[in-house]
VOPAGU-2260 file (C-alpha; in pm, 1 decimal, decimal comma):
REM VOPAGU-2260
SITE   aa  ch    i         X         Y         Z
SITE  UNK   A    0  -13783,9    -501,5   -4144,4
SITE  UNK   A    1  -13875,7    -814,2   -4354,4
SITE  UNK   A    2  -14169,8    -983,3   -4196,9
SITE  UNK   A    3  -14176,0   -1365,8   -4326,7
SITE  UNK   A    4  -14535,2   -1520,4   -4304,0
SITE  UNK   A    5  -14477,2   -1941,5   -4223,4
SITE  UNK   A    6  -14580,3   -2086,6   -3907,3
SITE  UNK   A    7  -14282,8   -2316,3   -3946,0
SITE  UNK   A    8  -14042,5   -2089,9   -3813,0
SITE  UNK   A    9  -13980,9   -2006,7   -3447,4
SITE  UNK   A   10  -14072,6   -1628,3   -3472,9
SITE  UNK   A   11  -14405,4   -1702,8   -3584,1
SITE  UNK   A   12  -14491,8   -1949,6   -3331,4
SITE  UNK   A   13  -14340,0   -2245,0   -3483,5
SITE  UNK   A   14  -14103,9   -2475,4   -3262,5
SITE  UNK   A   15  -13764,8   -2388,2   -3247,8
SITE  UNK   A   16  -13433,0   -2613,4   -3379,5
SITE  UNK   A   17  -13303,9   -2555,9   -2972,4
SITE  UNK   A   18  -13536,4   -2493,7   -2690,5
SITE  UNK   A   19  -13220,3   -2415,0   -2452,9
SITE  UNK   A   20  -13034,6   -2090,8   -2662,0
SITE  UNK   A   21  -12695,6   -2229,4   -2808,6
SITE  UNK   A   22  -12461,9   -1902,1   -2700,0
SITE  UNK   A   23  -12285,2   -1730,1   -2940,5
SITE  UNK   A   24  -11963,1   -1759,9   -2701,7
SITE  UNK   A   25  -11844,2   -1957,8   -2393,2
SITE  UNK   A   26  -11477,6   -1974,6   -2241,4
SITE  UNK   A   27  -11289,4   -2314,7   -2227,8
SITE  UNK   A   28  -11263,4   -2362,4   -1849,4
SITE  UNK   A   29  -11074,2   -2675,8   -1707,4
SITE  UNK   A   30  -10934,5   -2820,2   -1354,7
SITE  UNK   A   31  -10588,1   -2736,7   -1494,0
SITE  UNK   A   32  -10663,7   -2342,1   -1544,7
SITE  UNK   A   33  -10912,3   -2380,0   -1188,3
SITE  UNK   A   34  -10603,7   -2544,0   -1028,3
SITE  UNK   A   35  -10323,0   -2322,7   -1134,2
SITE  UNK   A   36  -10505,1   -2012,5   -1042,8
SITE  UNK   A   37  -10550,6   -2144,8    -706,8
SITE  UNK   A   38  -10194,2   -2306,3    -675,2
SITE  UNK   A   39  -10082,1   -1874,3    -754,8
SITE  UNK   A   40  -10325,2   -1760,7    -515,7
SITE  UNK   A   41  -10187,5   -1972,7    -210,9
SITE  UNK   A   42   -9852,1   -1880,3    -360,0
SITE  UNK   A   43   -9941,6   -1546,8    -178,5
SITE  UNK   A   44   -9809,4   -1376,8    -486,1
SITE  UNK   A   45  -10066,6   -1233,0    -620,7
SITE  UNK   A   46   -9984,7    -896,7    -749,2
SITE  UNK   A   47   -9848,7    -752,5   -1118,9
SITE  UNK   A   48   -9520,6    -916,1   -1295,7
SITE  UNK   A   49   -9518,1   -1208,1   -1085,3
SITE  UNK   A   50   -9363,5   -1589,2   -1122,6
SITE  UNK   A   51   -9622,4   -1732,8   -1371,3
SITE  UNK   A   52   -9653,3   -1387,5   -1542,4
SITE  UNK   A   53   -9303,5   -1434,3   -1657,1
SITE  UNK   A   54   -9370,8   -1773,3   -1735,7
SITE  UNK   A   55   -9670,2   -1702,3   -1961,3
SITE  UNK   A   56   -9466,1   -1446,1   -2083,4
SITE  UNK   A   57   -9176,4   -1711,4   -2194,7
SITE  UNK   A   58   -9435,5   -1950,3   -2310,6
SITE  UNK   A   59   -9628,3   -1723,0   -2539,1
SITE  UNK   A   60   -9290,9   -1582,1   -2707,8
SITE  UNK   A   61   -9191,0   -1952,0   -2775,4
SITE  UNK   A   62   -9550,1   -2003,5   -2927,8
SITE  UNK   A   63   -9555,9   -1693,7   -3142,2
SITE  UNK   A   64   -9130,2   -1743,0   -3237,2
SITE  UNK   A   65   -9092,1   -1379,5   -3113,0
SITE  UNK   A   66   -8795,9   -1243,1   -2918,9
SITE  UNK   A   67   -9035,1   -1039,4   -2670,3
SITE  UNK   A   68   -9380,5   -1086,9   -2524,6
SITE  UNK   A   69   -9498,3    -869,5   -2241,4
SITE  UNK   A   70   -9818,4    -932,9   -2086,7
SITE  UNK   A   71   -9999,9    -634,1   -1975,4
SITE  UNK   A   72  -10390,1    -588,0   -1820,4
SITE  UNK   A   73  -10574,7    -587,9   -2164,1
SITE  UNK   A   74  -10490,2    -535,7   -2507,1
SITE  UNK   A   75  -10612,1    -173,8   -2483,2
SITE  UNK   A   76  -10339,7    -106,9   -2269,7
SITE  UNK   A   77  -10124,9    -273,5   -2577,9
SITE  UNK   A   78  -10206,0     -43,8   -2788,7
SITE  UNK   A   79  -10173,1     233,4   -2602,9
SITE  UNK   A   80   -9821,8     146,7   -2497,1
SITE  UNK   A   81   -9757,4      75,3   -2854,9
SITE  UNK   A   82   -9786,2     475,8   -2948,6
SITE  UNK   A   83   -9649,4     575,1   -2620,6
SITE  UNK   A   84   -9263,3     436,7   -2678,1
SITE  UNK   A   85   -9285,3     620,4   -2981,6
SITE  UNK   A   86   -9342,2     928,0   -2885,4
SITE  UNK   A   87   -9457,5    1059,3   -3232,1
SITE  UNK   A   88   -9544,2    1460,6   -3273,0
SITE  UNK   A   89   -9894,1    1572,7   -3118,0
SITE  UNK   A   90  -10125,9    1578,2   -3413,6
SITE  UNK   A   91   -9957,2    1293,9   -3655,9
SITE  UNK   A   92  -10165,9    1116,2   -3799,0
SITE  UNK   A   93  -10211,5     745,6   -3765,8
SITE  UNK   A   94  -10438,9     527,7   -4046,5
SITE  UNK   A   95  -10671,4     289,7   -3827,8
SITE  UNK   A   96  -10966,1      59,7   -4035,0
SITE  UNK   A   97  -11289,8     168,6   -3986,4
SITE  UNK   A   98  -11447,8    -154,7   -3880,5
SITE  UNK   A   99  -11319,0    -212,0   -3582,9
SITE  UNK   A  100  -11351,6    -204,8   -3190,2
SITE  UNK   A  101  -11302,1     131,2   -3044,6
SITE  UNK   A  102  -10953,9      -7,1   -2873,6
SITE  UNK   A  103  -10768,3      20,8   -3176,9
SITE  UNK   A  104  -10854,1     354,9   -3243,4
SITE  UNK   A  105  -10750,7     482,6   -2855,2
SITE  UNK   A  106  -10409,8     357,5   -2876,2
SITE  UNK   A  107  -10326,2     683,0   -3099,8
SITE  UNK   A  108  -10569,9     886,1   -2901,5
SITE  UNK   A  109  -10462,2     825,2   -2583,7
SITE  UNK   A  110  -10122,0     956,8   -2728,8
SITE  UNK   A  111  -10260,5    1303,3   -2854,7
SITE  UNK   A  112  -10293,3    1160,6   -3228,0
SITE  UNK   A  113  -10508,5    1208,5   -3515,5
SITE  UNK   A  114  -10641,4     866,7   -3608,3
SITE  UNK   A  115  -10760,3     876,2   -3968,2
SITE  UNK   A  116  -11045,8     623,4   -4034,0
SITE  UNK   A  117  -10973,4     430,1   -4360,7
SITE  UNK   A  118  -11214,9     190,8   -4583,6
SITE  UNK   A  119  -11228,4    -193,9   -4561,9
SITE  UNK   A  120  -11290,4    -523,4   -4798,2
SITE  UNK   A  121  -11698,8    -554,5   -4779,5
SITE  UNK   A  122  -11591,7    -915,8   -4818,9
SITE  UNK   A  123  -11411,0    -950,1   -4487,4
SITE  UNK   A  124  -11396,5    -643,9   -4310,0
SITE  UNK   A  125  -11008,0    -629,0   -4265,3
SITE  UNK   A  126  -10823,9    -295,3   -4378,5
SITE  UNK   A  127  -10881,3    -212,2   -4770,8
SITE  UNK   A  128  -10512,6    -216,1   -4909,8
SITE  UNK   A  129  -10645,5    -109,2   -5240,4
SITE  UNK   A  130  -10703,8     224,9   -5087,2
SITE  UNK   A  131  -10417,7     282,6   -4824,7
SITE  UNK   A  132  -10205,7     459,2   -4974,9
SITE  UNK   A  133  -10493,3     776,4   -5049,7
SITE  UNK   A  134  -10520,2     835,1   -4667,5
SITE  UNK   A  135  -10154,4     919,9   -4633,2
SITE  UNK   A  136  -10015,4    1241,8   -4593,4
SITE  UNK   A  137   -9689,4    1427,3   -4482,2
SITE  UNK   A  138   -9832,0    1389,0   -4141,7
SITE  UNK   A  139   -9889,0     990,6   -4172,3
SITE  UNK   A  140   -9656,7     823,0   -3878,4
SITE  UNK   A  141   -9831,3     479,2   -3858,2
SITE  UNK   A  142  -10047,1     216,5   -4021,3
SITE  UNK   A  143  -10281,7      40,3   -3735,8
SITE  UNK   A  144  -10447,0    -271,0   -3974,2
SITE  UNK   A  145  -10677,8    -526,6   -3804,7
SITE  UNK   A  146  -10651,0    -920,9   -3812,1
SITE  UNK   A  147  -11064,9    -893,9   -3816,5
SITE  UNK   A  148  -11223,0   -1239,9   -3643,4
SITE  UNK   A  149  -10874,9   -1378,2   -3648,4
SITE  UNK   A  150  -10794,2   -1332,5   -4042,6
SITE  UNK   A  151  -10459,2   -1180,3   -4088,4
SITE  UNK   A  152  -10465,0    -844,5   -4242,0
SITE  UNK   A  153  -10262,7    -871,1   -4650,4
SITE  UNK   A  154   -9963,1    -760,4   -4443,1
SITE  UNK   A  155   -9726,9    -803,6   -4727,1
SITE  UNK   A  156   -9889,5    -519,1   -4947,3
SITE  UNK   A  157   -9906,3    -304,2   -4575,4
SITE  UNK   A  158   -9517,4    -401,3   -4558,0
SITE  UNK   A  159   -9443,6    -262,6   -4873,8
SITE  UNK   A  160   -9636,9      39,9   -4846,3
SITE  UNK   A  161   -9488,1     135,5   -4486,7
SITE  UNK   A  162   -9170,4      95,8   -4607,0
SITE  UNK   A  163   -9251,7     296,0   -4912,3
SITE  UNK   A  164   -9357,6     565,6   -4666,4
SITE  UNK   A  165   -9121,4     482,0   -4354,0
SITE  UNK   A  166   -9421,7     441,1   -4159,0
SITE  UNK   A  167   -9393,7     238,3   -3846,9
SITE  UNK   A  168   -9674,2     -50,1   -3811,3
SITE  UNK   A  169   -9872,4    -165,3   -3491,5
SITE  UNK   A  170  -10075,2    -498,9   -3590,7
SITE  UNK   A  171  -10391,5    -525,8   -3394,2
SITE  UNK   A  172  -10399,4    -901,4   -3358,3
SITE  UNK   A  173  -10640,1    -892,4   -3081,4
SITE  UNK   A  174  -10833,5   -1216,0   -3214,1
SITE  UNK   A  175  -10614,8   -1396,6   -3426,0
SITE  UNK   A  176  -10393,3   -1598,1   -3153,4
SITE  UNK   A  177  -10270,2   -1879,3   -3374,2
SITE  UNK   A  178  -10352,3   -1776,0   -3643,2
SITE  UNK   A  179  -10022,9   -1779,2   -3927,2
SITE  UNK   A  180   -9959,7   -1529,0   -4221,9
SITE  UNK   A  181   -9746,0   -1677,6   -4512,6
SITE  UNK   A  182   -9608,4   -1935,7   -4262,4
SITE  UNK   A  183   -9584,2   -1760,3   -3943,0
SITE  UNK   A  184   -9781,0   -1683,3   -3684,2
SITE  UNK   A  185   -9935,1   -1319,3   -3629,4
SITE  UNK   A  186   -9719,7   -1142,1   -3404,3
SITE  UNK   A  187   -9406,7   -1141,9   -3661,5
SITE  UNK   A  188   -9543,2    -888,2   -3941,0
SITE  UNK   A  189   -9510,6    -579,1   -3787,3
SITE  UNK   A  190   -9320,2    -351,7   -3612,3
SITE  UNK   A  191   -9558,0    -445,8   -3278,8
SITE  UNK   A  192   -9819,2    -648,3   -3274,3
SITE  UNK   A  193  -10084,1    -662,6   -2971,6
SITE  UNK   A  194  -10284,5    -944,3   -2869,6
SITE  UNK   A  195  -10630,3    -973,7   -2647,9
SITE  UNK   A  196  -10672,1   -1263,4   -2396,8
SITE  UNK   A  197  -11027,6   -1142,1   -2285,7
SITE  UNK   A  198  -11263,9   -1372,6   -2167,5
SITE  UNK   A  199  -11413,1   -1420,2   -2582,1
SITE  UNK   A  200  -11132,0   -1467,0   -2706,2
SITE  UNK   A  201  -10958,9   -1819,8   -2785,0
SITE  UNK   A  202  -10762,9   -1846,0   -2497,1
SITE  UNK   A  203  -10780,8   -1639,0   -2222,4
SITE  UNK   A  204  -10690,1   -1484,0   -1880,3
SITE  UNK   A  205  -10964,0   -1349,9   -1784,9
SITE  UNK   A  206  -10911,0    -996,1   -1875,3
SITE  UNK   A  207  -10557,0    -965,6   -2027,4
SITE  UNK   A  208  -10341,4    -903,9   -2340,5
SITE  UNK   A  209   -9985,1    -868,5   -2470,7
SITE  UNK   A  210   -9781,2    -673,1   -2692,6
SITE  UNK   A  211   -9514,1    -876,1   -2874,6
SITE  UNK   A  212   -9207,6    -727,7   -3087,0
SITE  UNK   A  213   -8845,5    -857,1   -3206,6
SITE  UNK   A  214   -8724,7    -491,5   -3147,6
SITE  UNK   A  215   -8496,5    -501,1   -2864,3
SITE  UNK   A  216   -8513,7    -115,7   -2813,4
SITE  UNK   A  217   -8871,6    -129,3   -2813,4
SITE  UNK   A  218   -8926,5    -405,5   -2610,6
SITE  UNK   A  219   -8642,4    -214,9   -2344,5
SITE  UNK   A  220   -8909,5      61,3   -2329,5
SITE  UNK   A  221   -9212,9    -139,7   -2302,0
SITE  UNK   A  222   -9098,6    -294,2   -1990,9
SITE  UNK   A  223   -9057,3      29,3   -1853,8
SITE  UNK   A  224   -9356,7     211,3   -1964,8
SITE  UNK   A  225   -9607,8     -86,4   -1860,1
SITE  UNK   A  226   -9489,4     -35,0   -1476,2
SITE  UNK   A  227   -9510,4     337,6   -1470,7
SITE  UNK   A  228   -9230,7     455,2   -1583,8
SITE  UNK   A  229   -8974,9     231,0   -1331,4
SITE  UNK   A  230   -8701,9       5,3   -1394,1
SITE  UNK   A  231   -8881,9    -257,2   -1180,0
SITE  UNK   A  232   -8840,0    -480,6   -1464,8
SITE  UNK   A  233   -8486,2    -560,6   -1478,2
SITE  UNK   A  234   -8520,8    -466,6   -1056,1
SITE  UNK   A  235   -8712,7    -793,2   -1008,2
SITE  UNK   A  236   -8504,0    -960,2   -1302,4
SITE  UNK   A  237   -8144,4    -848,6   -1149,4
SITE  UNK   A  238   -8151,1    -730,6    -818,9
SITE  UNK   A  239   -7820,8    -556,0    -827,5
SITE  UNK   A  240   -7955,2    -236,9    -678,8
SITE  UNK   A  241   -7941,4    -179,6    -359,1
SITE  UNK   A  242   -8326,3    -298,6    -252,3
SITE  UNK   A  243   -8515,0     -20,0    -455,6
SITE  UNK   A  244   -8567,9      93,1    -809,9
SITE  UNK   A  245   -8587,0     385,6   -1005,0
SITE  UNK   A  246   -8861,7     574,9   -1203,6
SITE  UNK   A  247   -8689,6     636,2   -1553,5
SITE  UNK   A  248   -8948,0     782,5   -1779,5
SITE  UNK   A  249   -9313,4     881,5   -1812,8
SITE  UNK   A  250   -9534,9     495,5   -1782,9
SITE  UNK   A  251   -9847,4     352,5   -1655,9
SITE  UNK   A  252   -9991,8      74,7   -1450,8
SITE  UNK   A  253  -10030,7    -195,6   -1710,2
SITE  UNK   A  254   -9899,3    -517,8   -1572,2
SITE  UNK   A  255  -10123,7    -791,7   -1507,1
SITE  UNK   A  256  -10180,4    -968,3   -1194,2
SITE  UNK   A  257   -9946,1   -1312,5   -1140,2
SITE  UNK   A  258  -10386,2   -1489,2   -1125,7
SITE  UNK   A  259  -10419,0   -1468,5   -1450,0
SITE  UNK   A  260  -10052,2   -1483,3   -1583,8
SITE  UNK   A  261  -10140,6   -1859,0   -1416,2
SITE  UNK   A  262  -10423,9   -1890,1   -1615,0
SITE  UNK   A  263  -10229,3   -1800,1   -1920,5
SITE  UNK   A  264   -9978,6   -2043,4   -1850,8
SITE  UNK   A  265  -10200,4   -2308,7   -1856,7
SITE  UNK   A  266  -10409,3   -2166,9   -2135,6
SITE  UNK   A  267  -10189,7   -2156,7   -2381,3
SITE  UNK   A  268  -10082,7   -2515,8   -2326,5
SITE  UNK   A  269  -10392,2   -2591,7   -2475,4
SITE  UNK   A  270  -10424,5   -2314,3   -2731,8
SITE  UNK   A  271  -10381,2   -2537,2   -3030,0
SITE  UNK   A  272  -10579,4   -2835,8   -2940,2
SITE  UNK   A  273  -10837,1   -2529,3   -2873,3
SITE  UNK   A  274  -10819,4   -2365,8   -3189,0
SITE  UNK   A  275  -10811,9   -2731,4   -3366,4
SITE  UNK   A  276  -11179,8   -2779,7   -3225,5
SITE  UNK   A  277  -11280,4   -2423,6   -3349,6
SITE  UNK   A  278  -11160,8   -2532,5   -3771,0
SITE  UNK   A  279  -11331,7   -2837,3   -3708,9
SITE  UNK   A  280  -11681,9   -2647,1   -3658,6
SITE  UNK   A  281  -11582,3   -2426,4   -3933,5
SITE  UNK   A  282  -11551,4   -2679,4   -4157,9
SITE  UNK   A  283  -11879,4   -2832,2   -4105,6
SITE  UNK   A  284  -12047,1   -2483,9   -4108,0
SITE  UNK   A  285  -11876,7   -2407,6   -4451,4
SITE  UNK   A  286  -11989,9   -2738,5   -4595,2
SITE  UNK   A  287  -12353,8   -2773,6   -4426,7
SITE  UNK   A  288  -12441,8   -2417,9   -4526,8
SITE  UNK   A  289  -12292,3   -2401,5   -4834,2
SITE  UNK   A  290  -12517,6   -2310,7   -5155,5
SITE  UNK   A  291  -12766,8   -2155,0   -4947,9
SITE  UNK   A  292  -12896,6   -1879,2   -5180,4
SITE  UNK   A  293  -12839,3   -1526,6   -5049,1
SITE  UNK   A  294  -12531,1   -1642,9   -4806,8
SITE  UNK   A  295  -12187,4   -1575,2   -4883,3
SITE  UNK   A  296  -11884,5   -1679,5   -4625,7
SITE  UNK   A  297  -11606,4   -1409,4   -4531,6
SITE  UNK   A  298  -11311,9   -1453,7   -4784,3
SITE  UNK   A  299  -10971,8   -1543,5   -4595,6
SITE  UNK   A  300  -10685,7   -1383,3   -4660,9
SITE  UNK   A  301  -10409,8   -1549,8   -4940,8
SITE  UNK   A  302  -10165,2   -1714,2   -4770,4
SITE  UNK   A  303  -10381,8   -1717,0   -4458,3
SITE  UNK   A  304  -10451,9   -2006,3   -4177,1
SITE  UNK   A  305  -10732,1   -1923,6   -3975,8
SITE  UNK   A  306  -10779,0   -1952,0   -3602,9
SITE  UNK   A  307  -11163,1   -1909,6   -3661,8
SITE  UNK   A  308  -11175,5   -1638,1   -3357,9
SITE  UNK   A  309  -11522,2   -1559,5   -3533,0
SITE  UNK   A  310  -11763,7   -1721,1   -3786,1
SITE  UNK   A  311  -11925,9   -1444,8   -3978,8
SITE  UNK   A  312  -12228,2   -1493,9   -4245,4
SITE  UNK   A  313  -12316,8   -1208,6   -4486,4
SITE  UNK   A  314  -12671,0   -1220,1   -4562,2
SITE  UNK   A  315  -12872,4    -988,1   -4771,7
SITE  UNK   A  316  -12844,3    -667,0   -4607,3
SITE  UNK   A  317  -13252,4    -583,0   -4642,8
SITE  UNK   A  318  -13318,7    -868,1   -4414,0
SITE  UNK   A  319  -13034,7    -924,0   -4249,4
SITE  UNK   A  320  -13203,9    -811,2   -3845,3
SITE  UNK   A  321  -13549,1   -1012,9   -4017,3
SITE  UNK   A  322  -13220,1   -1338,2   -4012,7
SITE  UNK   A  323  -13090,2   -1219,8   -3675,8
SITE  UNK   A  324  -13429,3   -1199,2   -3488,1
SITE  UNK   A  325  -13538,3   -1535,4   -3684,2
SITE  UNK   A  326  -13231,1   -1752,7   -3570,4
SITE  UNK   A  327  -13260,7   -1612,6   -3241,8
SITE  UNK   A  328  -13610,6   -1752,6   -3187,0
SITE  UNK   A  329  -13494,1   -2028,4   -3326,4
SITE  UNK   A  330  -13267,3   -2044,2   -3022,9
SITE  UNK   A  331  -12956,0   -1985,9   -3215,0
SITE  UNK   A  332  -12722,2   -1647,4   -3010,3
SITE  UNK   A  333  -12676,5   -1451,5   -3345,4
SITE  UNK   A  334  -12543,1   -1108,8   -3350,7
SITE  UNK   A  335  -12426,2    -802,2   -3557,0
SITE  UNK   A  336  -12070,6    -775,3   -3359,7
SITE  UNK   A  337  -11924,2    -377,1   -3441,2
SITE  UNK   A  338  -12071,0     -55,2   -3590,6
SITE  UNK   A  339  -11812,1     102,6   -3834,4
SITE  UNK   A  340  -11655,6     359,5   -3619,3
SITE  UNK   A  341  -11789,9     672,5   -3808,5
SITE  UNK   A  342  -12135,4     571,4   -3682,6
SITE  UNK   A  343  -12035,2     626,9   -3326,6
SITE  UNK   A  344  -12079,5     941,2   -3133,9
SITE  UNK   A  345  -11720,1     983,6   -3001,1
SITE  UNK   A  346  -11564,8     944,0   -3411,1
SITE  UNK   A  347  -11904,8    1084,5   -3590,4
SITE  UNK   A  348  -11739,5    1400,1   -3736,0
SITE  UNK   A  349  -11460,1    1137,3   -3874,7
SITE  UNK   A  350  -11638,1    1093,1   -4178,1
SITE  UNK   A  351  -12003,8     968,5   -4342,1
SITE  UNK   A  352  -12117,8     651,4   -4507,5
SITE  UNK   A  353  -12060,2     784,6   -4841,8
SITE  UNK   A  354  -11673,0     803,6   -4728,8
SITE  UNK   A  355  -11692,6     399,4   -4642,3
SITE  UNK   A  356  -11882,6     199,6   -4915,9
SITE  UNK   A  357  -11662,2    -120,7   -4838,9
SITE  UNK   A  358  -11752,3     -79,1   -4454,6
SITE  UNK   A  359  -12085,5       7,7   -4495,3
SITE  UNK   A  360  -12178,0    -317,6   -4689,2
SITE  UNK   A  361  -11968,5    -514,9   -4513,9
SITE  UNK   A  362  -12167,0    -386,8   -4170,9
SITE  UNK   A  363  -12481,6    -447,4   -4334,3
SITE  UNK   A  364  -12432,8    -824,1   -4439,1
SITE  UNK   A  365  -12266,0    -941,6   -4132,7
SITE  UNK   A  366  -12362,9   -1173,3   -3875,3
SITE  UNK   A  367  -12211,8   -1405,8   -3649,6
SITE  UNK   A  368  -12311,1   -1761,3   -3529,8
SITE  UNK   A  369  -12164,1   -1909,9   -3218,1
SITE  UNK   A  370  -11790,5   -2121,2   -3269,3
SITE  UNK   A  371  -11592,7   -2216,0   -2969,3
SITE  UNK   A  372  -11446,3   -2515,0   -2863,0
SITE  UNK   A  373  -11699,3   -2611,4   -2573,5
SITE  UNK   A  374  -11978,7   -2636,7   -2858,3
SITE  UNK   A  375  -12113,5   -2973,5   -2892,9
SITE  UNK   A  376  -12152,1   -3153,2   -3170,4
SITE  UNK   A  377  -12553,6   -3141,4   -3138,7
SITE  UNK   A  378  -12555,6   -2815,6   -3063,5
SITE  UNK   A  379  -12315,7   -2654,0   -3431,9
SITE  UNK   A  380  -12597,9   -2903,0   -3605,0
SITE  UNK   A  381  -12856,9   -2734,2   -3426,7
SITE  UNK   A  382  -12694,9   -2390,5   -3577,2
SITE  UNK   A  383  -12645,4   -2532,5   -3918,3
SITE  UNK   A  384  -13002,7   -2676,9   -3914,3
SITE  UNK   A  385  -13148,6   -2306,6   -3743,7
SITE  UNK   A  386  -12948,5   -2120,3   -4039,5
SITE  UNK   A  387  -13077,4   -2348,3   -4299,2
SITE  UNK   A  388  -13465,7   -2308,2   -4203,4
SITE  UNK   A  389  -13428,3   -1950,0   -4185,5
SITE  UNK   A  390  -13267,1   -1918,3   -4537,5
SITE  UNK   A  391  -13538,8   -2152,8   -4654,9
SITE  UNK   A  392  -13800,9   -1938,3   -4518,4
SITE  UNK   A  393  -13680,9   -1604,7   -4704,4
């Protein structure tokens, strides 16, 4: 570790740019969401699939311009579902980035599938399309790329490729709500696409997500699958049975309580005037810390409009936890975010560093500083003025 001798800085006893720590997230909570959650609660409905779930539901397909949009219990649960309608052969083989949360990886695993861990950009972490087409085999079924921070994956050159290959393609859009791609908003690239509405993301329910599609066979299944295996769907849609429903194939419990589908409702209202706050501090961020020798910005994707999920610095990687610790003291929330999935016990045996040069530089320049709407304009200036003492101080 870098040890930096000037009493200036916070983490050798100097004062620190914020005495209170500036978080590196916070949720945007208002009356509205307070009061709709408690206007579904005295509702009495408070179970899976309910009123406002379909409503959320409606909402987020008009949003996205998709035909379907299920909302399920996270985006894990996405994911998983996403394998399960398929069906694919026990051991196919399913490419998944490297740098990613563990989530995207379990969707094939929890469907007795061979994920195959492939390299990413060291300049923005997202899926490496340089290399795709080396990790695919006669037993490739799927490509599994990652909008990383909310910056669409090149999904044009993935396209191409799956097509080349007649590979089917789940997009892991877990943090790029509202974010577009050549125009349109992620959810309309791939086959599926699955989206998180955890409590860090830029809206939220709570916990939550949603898998989205403009396959109507797919979607058919989904809606069947999600409530374990019953036609409870088009039950509570219809009612033309005779007051009970049917269990129709193999499923899980993966609908989400009608609590947060009000919170979505109300969330997504908002989701733009949200996400407009979140450029704003990006843009000051990119201009204020600009230059600064030794700091280089994550590059966004051609063609690309960000929702700026997560701001990401990459700093020289020899002093990059000397930065972290520094800005911390300096009362600025910095962190490291993921550990390419090879380092991790459960994938360890999928390959070494030497396998992953993109990933590996990528993991060992990145760190994030706190962007979300609630952030006060004193408080991104404090960040901007904690980053720029720290670099001065290398």
């Amino acid at each position: 570790m870098t040890t930096v001798q000037t009493s200036e800085l916070a983490i050798n006893g100097g004062q620190p740019v914020s005495k209170e720590p500036i978080l590196i997230h916070k949720p945007s909570i208002n009356e509205a969401d307070i009061q709709a959650v408690a206007e579904a609660m005295r509702s009495t409905f408070v179970s899976g699939d309910g009123p406002a779930c379909r409503e959320f539901e409606k909402r987020l397909a008009e949003y996205l311009g998709v035909k379907y949009a299920l909302f399920l219990n996270s985006c894990t649960t996405a994911l998983d579902l996403a394998f399960m309608i398929k069906d694919f052969p026990a051991g196919s083989e399913v490419i998944v980035p490297n740098f990613t949360y563990t989530s995207t990886a379990l969707g094939p695993i929890l469907n007795n599938l061979k994920i195959v861990l492939a390299d990413v950009r060291p300049d923005n972490g997202n899926l490496d399309v340089e290399k795709l087409e080396s990790y695919i085999t006669p037993k490739t079924v799927a490509i599994l790329p990652v909008d990383y921070a909310g910056n669409p994956a090149e999904m044009d050159e993935i396209n191409a490729i799956a097509r080349k290959y007649g590979l089917y393609i789940v997009q892991d859009s877990a943090q790029s709500i509202g974010s577009k791609y050549k125009g349109f908003y992620t959810g309309n690239q791939a086959h599926v696409s699955t989206f998180s509405f955890h409590g860090t993301k830029n809206m939220t329910t709570g916990e939550g997500g949603a898998i989205v599609t403009n396959d109507d066979h797919l979607a058919d299944l989904i809606k069947v699958m999600r409530e374990k295996g019953t036609d409870k769907y088009s039950f509570l849609t219809d009612n033309v049975t005779r007051g009970y429903y049917e269990y129709v194939n193999k499923g899980n419990s993966y609908v989400q309580s009608n609590l947060n589908g009000a919170l979505g409702v109300t969330q997504i209202a908002r989701l733009e005037e949200m996400n407009a706050v979140r450029r704003e501090i990006a843009a000051f961020y990119l201009k204020a810390l600009s230059g600064l020798p030794g700091l280089d910005f994550l590059q966004i994707t051609e063609g690309a409009e960000h929702n700026w999920h997560l701001f990401g610095l990459l700093v020289p990687a020899d002093k990059k936890y000397w930065i972290m610790d520094a800005l911390r003291a300096e009362g600025v929330m910095a962190n490291v975010h993921y550990t390419p999935l090879h380092r991790n016990k459960y994938y360890k045996d999928l390959g070494t560093d030497a396998d992953f040069p993109g990933s590996m530089e990528f993991f060992n320049r990145l760190l994030r500083i706190p962007i979300y709407p609630t952030l006060t304009v004193e408080e991104r200036e404090k960040v901007a003025e904690g980053v720029i003492k720290v670099f001065s101080n290398l």
